[in-house]
N, C-alpha and C positions, 0 to 999 in steps of 0.2 A: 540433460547433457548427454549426446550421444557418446558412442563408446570409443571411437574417433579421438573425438577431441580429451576424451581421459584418458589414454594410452598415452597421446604427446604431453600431457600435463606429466604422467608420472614420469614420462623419461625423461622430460628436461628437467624435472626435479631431481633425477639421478645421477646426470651430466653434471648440471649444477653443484652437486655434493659432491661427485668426485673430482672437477676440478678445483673445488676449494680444498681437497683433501690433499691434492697433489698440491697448491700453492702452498698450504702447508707445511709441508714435507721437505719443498724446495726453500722455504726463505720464514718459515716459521721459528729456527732454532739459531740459537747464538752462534758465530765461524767458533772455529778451534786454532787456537795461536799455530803462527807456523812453527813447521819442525824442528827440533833445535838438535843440533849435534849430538849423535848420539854418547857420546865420551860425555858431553857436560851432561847427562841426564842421568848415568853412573856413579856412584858412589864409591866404587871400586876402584875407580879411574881416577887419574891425576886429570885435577878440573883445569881447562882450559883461562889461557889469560880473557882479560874482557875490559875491553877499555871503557873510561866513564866520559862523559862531558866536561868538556873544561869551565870550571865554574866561571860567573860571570862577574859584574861588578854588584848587582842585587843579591847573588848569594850570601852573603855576610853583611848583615846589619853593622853598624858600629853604635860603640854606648857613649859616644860624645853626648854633651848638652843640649845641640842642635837634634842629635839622633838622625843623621843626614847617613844615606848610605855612603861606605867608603869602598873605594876601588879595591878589591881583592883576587888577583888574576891567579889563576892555577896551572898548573901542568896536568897531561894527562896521566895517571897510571896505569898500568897494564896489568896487574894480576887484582881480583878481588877477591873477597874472603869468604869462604862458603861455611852459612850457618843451620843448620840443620837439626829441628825438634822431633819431637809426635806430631805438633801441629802450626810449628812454622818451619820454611824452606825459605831461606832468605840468604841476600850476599850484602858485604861491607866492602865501600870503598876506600882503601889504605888513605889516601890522596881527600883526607879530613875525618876521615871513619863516617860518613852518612851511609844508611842503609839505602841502595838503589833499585835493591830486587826483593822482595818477597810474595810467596805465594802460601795458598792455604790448603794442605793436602786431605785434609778434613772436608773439605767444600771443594765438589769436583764444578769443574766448569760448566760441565756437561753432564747428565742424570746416564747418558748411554757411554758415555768415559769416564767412570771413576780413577783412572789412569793418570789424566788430566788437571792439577788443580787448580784451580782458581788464581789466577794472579793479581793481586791488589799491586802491588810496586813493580813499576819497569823504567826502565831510565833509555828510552829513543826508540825500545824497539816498539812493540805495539802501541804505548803512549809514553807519555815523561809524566812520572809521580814517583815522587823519594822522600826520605823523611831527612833532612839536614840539623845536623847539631855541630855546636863548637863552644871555642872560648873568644870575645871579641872583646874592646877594650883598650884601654893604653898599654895593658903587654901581654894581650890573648894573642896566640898563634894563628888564630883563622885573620887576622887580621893586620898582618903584615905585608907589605909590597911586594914581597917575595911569593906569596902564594899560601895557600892552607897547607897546613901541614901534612909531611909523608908516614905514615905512623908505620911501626913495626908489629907483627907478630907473632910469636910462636909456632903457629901453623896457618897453613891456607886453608886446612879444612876444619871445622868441627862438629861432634854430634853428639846429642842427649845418648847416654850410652842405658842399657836395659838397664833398670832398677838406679837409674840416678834419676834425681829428682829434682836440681839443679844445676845446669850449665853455664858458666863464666868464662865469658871472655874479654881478653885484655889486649889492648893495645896500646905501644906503649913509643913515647916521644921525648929528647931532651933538646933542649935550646938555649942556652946564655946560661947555662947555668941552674935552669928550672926542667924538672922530670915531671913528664904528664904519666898520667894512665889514663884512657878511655878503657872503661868497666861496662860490657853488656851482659846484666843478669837475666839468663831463660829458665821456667820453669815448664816441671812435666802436666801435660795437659789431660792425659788420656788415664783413666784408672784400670788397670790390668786387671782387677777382678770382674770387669765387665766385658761380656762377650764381643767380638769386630760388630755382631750387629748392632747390640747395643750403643757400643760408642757410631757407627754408623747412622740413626737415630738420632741419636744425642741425647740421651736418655737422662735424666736430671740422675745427677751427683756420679754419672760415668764422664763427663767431659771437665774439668772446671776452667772457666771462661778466664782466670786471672792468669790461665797460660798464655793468652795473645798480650800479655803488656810486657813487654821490653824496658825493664831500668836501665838507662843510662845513667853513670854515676864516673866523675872527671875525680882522680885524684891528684893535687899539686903539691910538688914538694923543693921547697924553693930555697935551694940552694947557691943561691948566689947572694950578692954584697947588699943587695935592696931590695928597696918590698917592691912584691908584684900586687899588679891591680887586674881584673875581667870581669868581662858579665859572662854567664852562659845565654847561649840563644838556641832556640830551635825555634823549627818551622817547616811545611811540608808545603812543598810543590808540585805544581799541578800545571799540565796546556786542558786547551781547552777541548781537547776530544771528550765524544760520546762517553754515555755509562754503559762498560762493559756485561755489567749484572745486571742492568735492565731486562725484565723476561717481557713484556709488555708489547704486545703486535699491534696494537691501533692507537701509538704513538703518544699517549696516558704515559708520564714518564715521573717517576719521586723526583724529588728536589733533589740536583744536582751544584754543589756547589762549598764554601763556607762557613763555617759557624765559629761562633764562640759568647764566653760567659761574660757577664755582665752583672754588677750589683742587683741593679733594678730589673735586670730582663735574664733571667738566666739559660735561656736558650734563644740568642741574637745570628738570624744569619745572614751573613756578609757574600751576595749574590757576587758571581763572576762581571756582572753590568755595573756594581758599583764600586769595584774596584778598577774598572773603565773609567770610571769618570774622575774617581778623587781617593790616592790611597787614605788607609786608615792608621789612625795612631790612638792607642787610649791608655791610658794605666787604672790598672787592676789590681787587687788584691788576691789571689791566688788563682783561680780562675781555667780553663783549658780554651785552646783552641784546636776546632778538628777539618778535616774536609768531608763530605758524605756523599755517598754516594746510595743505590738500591741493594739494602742489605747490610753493610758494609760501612765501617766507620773508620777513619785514625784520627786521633785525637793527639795533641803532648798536653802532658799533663803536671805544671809544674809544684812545687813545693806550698803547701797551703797556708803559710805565714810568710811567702815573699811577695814583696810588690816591682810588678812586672810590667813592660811595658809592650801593649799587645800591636803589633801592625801589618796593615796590608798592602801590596806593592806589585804591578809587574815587570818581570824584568824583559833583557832587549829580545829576547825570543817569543816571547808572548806567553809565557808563561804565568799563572798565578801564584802567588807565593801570601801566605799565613803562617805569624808566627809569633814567639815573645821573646823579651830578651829579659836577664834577671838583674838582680841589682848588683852591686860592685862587690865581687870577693876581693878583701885584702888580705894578702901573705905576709907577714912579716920575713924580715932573712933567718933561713935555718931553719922555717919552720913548715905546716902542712897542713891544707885543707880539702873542704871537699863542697862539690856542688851538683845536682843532680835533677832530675824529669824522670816522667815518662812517658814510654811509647807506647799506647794502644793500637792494634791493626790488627781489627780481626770484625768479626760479625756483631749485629746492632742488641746484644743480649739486656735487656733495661735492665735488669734486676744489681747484674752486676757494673754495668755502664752507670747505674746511679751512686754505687756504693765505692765508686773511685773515685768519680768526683760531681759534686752537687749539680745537676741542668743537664749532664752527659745523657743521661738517659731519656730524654727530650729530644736528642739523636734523631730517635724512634718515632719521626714525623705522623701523626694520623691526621694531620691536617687541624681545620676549624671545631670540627667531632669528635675532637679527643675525648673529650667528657663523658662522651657514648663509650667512644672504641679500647678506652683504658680500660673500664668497666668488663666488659666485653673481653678484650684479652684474659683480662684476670681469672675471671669466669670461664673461659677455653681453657685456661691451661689448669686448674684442676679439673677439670673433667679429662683431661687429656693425662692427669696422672693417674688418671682411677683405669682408663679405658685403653691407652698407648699405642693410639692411630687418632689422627688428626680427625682424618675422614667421617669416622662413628661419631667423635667429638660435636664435629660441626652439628650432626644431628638432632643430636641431644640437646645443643645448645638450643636448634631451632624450635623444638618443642617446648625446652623451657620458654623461650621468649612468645613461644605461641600460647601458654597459657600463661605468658602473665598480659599478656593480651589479650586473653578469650572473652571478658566481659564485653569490651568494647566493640572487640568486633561480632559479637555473639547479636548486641543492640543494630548494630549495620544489618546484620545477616536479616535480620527479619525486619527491617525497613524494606528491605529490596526482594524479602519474602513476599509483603504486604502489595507494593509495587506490580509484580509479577501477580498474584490473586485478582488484583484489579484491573488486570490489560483488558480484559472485555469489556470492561467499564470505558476504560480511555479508549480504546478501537471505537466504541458507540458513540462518543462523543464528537472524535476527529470524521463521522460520518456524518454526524447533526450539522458540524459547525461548518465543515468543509474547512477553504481558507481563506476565513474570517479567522486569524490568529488572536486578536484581542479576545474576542469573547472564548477560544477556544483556550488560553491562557487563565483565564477569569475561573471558568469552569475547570481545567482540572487543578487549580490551586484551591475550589470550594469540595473537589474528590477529594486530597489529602489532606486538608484541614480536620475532614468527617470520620476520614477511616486512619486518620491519625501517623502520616507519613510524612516522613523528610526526604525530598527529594536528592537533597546532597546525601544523605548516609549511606548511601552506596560506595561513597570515593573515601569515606573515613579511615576504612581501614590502609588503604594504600599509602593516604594521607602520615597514617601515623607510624606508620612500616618504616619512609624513606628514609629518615633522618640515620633507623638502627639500621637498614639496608646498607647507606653510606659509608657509616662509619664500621662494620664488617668488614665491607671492601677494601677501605683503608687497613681495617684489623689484618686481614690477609692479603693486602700488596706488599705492607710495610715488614710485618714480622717474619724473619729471618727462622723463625721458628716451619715454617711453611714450606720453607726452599726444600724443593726437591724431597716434600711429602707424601706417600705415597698411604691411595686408600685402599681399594683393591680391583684387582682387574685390569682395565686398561689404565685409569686413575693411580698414574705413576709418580704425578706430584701435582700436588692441591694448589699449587700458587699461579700454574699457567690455563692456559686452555686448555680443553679437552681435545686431543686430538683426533681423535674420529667425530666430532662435534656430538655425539650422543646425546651426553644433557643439558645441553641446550634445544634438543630439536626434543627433547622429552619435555622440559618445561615450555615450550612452546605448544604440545599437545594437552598439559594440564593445565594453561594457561584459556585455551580453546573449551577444554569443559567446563573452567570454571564460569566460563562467559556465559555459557548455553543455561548455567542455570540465573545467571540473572535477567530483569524484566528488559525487551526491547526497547531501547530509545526510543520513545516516538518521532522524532524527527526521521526521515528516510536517511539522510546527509550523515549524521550524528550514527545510525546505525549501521552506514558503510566502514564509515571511520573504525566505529568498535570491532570489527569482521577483520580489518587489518590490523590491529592491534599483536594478536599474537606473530604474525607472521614479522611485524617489525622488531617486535622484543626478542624473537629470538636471533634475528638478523645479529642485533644490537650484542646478545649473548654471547655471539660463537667466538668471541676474543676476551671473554672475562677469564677472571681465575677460577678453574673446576673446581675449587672450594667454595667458592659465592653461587656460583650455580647450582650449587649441591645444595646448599641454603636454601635457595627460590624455588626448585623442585619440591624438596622436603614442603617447605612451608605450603605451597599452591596445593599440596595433596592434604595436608590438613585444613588446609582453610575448604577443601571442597568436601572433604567430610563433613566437618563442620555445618557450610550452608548447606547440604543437600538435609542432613538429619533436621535443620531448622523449618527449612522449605516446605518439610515434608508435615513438619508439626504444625505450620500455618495453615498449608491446604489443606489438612485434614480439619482444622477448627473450622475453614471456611465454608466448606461443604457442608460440616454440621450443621454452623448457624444458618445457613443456606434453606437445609432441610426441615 
């Protein structure tokens, strides 16, 4: 190759990388919600009014016999209620009490704006998703012709204050004679003896995960001449916009969509396309429904000895709606009950997603592979409490799994040792036989029969890699554990790309050595193919997650240790026996 033509190879290979680093840069990273007034972004400040959507005739189930939705028209209100943790920022609309905003200040949007948090709930401005609850029924409020109810309270603002450790709030409604209370219990999320970075991390026993659940808890006190009857219902809606927490650049997207519990299936999900075609209705014995999204769960989670009636529906906007409704509270006159849920919204944590309630933790989608990828988590994350960076974690991992591998592919490595020893042998043959393929077939299937090789044990190991490859992958799309992990250097968070594509164009170089030490395909066709190999894996690479890549590097450097030390033991035996 003249020096010509390697000049324009290397520069268009630098063009090349810098414009992908520039597409990158331009359209690689999530937008950042638009501005919002600066007063509502204040705390100090008197928060601005903010009006809801007028609920529709779908927002309120009824608990007739049929269970046919009933018309429930609303008015709009104008001030909402601002609720305010360690690690929820959320508002309450008066005009039924549904919560229609929350965000996670814990989980910034953006890894370069911690300023920023994440918003799971919005109600019209970037998407509609809310979490709606009420009383519905022959004399539940959310169910009257009149509209949902306006509730009162106390203040428009509140906040976990330092060293409180639970926050309540009440809202509070009378009608005919009956005094509600809607009761939202917050607890503190963050433990003060752990340093900002720590809880920044999330360092086990500095966060606890059971601050992102919201109790709601209705109390009646029924004061009037006759009994009252409701069901409680809740349920969360949703249009059908994108997942905002998708990190994912080549359109590899988590299940977006429904779920919920099931006797016999305890993690059932209920796609946005089949609630197109036919809503759902089932009854349950205690059970959750959630919506999921990447990273990201809300769930309501009702009372584990009630039987509930779970269903799916959308209403005239096109929204989807999932939810349950509970069985009939009766009040006698004079006297007082209580009914209650709860609300999770916060990050897909399984440990504690399964200890609230049975299948939630199943949330934590790894696909068909689970069986691999639970395994696999479990296994990261003690190592990750010994080590406390993901990054080394992954390492380690990959070693362990490289030597609980090593036997196997230890047997590959010197089939394709033995292969390699022999190309002279095979070169003299394909000169004998020319192409006369039959007999040239004949003969070298009577070469390794002799010298005692498999011509497949070269692909074995790959073979038996992909399955824990996949399910990896999955281990690091899906865990929330990941987001916005940083390893060191430019490796600012393990669950996206690498953005200067680094290593990926490094395992693409040690993917190139590891070829060089295996034997030539003899076919010419078969050995072009193999020459391209690297160059399309790492194509394929430069949009994975910098933690799976980390993996493939790690591994293709041991695995070439490995064969070369094997290699090396073979041709020295062969020259011996040679000599």
């Amino acid at each position: 190759m003249d020096i010509k033509r390697s000049i324009l190879i290397v520069a268009l290979a630098i063009v090349s990388y810098l414009m992908v680093l520039q597409w990158n840069q331009d359209y690689g990273q999530a937008a950042l919600p638009p501005t919002q007034n600066p007063v509502a972004q204040s705390s100090n400040q008197a928060l601005p009014d903010a009006p809801s959507a007028t609920a529709t005739s779908d927002d309120v189930p009824s608990a007739t016999a049929e269970g046919e939705a009933q018309i429930a028209p609303s008015a709009v209100s104008n001030a909402l209620i601002r609720v305010k943790t360690d690690v929820l920022d959320l508002a309450i609309d008066p005009r039924g009490g549904d919560i229609v905003q929350l965000s996670l200040p814990q989980y910034p949007r953006r890894q370069d704006r911690p300023d920023v948090p994440f918003q799971l709930f919005d109600n019209g401005g970037e998407l509609t998703y809310l979490a709606q609850s009420g009383l519905t029924g022959a004399n539940g409020p959310d169910a009257r012709s009149s509209g949902r109810p306006l509730f009162n309270s106390a203040q428009r603002s509140y906040e976990l204050a330092e060293g409180q450790n639970q926050l309540v709030v009440d809202l509070t409604y009378s009608d005919a004679g009956v005094n509600y209370i809607k009761r939202f219990t917050f607890k503190r999320g963050l433990d003060a003896s752990c340093s900002p970075k720590e809880q920044q991390l999330k360092k086990p026993g500095c966060v606890d995960p059971s601050a992102y659940q919201v109790e709601v808890r209705y109390l009646i006190d029924n004061q009037s001449g006759a009994t009252w009857n409701g069901n409680l219902f809740a349920q969360l809606k949703r249009d059908a916009s994108g997942d905002p927490s998708s990190t994912t650049a080549t359109g590899t997207a988590t299940y977006l969509g429904a779920a919920m519990w099931k006797p016999d299936s305890p993690y059932t999900k209920v796609k946005m396309k089949d609630i197109d075609k036919a809503p759902l209705k089932e009854t349950v014995q205690g059970g959750w429904v959630a919506w999921l999204q990447h990273y990201f769960v809300t769930a309501w989670v009702p009372a584990k000895d009630t039987t509930n009636v779970v269903q799916t529906r959308k209403d005239a906007q096109g929204n989807y709606i999932i939810g349950f409704t509970g069985p009939t509270v009766t009040v006698a006159p004079g006297a007082k009950a209580e009914t209650s849920a709860i609300l999770y919204a916060g990050p897909k944590i399984q440990k504690y997603l399964g200890e609230l309630s049975h299948g939630l933790e199943l949330t934590v989608d790894y696909g068909v592979l689970w069986f691999l990828a639970q395994p696999i988590f479990w296994l990261l994350q003690h190592i990750h409490s010994l080590l406390g960076n993901w990054g080394w974690s992954i390492i380690v991992l990959t070693i362990i799994i490289k030597m609980a591998f090593f036997p196997l592919s230890a047997a590959s490595y010197r089939s394709m040792a033995r292969m390699r020893a022999v190309s002279p042998k095979m070169a003299a043959l394909k000169e004998q036989f020319g192409d006369d393929r039959q007999k040239m077939s004949q003969a070298m299937m009577e070469l390794y029969k002799k010298e005692k090789i498999n011509p497949l044990g070269g692909c074995l190991p790959i073979v038996v890699q992909m399955p824990v490859f996949l399910a990896l992958y999955w281990t690091l799309l899906e865990s929330v554990e990941m987001r916005q992990a940083p390893w060191m250097f430019w490796i600012t968070d393990l669950s996206i790309k690498d953005p200067f594509f680094i290593l990926p164009i490094i395992m693409g170089a040690t993917m190139f050595i590891q070829q060089q030490l295996n034997p030539t395909p003899p076919d010419p066709m078969q050995a072009k193919v193999m020459k391209l190999m690297p160059i399309i894996f790492t194509f394929f690479f430069l949009w994975f997650p910098a933690g799976l890549v980390l993996y493939w590097v790690v591994n293709n450097c041991l695995s070439i240790a490995q064969q070369w030390y094997i290699t090396r033991q073979i041709e020295a035996r062969t020259k011996k026996a040679e000599a």
